[in-house]
N, C-alpha and C positions, 0 to 999 in steps of 0.2 A: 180723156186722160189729162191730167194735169200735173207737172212736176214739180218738185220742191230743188230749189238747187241746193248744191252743195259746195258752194265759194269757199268758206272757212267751216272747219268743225269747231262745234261750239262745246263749250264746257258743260260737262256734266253735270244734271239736273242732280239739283241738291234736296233734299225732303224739308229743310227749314226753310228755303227760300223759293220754293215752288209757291206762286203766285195764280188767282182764278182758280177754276175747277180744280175737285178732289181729283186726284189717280189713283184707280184701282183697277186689280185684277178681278176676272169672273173666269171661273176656270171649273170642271168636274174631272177630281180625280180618284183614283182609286184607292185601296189602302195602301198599295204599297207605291203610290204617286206616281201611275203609270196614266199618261192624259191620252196615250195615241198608239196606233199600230199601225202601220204601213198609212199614214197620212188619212184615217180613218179612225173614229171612233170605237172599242173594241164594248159596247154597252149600246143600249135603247133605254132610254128611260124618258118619256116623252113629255114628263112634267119639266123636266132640268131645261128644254126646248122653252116651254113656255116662262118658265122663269127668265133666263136668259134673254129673253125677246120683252118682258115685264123691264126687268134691270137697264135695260142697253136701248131701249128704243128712245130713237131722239138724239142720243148722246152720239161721242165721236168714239169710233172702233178701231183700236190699236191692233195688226196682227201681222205674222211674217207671213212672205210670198208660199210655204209649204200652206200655212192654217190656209190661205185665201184658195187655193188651187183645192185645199180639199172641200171647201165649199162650192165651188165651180160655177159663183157669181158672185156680185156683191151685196151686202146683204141691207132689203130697205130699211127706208125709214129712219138710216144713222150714216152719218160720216165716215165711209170705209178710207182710211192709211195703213195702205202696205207698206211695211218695212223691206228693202231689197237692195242688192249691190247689180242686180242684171240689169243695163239699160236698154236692150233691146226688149223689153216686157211690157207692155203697156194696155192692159184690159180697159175695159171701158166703164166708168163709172163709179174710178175709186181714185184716191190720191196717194200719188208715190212718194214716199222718203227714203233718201240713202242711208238714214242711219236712225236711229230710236230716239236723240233729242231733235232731229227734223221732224218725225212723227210729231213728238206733243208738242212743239213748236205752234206747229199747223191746226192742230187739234184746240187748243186753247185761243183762235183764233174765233172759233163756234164760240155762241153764249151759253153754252152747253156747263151743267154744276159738277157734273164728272165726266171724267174720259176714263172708259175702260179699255185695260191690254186684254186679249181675247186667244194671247198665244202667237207661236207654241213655244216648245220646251225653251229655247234658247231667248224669245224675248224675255221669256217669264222672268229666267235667272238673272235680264240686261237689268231688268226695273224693282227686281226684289226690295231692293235697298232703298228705292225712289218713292215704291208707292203707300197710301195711308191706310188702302183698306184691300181686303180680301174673301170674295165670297166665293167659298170655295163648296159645291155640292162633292160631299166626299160619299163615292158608292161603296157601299160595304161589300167587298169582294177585292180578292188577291187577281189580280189577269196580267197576259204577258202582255207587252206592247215596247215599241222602243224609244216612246217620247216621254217624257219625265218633269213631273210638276216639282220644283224645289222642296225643300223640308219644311214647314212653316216652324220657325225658331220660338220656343213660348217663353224666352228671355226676351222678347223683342215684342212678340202680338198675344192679344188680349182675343179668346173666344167670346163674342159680348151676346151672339145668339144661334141657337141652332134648333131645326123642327126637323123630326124624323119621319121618314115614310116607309113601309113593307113594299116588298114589290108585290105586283100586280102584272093584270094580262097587258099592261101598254109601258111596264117599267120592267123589265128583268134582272133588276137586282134591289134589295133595299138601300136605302139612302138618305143623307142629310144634309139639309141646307144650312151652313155656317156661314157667319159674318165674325170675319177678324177684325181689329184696329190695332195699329200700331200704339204701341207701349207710348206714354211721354220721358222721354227722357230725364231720367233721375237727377 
C-alpha cells in the first residue's frame, strides 16, 4: 500500500488548465441513472465488462473506497487510486488518496493518455465538471438501485457516438455504448 499525503489541499482541478492525460469517466448506467444497488451491480451484461477492461487497460483507475470494496481486489493491468477519508484501510495493491485532486495528482504521474473515474455515485458528481469525456454504456431499462450517475447536461456535452446492442443470453438487458465530449465553450 502506498499513500498519498495530504499536507495542504490543493486547488481544484480546473478542465482549462488540466494538463497530460485526458479525464474521463466510463461508467454503465441505467435510464433512469441508477449505476448501483447495495454496492453491486443491479444488471449482467457481459460485453460492457469487456468494454470496460478494452477502455481502461493500462490506464490509471480513479474510484471511491464503496466501488473498490464492491470489486473485492484490485483490478489488473491499470493503476488502482482509492479515493478515501478511513486511514486505517489499506489493501494491497492500490494507491490511496484523501481526496479526488490527490487521486489525479498521482494518476498523472503514469504516462498514461487518459485517467478514468470508474465511480461511484459521489466521485462521479466530484469530477463532473472536470472531466472531457464520457463513456457512458446506457442499459435500456428503468431498475431500482441507490447509487446514481449524474444527468449528462446536452448544454454542455456533445453525444459524438453511440452503437446499440439487444440483449442476449450473456447481456440481460439491451444497450448502448456512448461517447460524450465536452462542448467548447462558446
Amino acid at each position: 500500500m502506498k499513500e498519498i499525503s495530504n499536507a495542504k489541499e490543493l486547488p481544484k482541478p480546473s478542465l482549462r488548465g488540466l494538463e497530460g492525460p485526458m479525464l474521463s469517466h466510463i461508467v454503465a448506467a441505467s435510464e433512469n441513472n441508477v449505476i448501483g444497488s447495495h454496492n453491486a451491480l443491479p444488471w449482467k451484461l457481459a460485453n460492457d465488462f469487456i468494454y470496460f477492461k478494452n477502455k481502461t487497460w493500462g490506464m490509471p483507475i480513479i474510484m471511491g473506497r464503496n466501488t473498490y470494496e464492491s470489486l473485492k481486489k484490485s483490478l489488473p493491468g491499470r493503476i488502482n487510486i482509492v479515493v478515501t477519508t478511513k486511514t486505517n484501510w489499506h489493501p494491497e495493491g492500490i494507491f490511496i488518496a484523501n481526496n479526488i485532486n490527490d487521486a489525479i495528482e498521482k494518476a498523472k504521474e503514469s504516462d498514461a493518455k487518459e485517467i478514468f473515474i470508474i465511480g461511484g455515485g459521489k466521485i462521479f458528481e466530484q469530477t463532473m465538471d472536470i472531466v472531457s469525456k464520457i463513456y457512458r454504456t446506457r442499459v435500456h431499462a428503468d431498475v431500482t438501485g441507490d447509487t446514481f450517475y449524474p444527468e449528462i447536461n446536452q448544454n454542455k456535452w456533445k453525444l459524438v457516438s453511440e452503437k446499440s446492442f439487444p440483449a442476449d443470453d450473456k447481456n440481460n438487458y439491451p444497450y448502448t455504448f456512448e461517447v460524450w465530449k465536452r462542448k467548447e465553450p462558446a
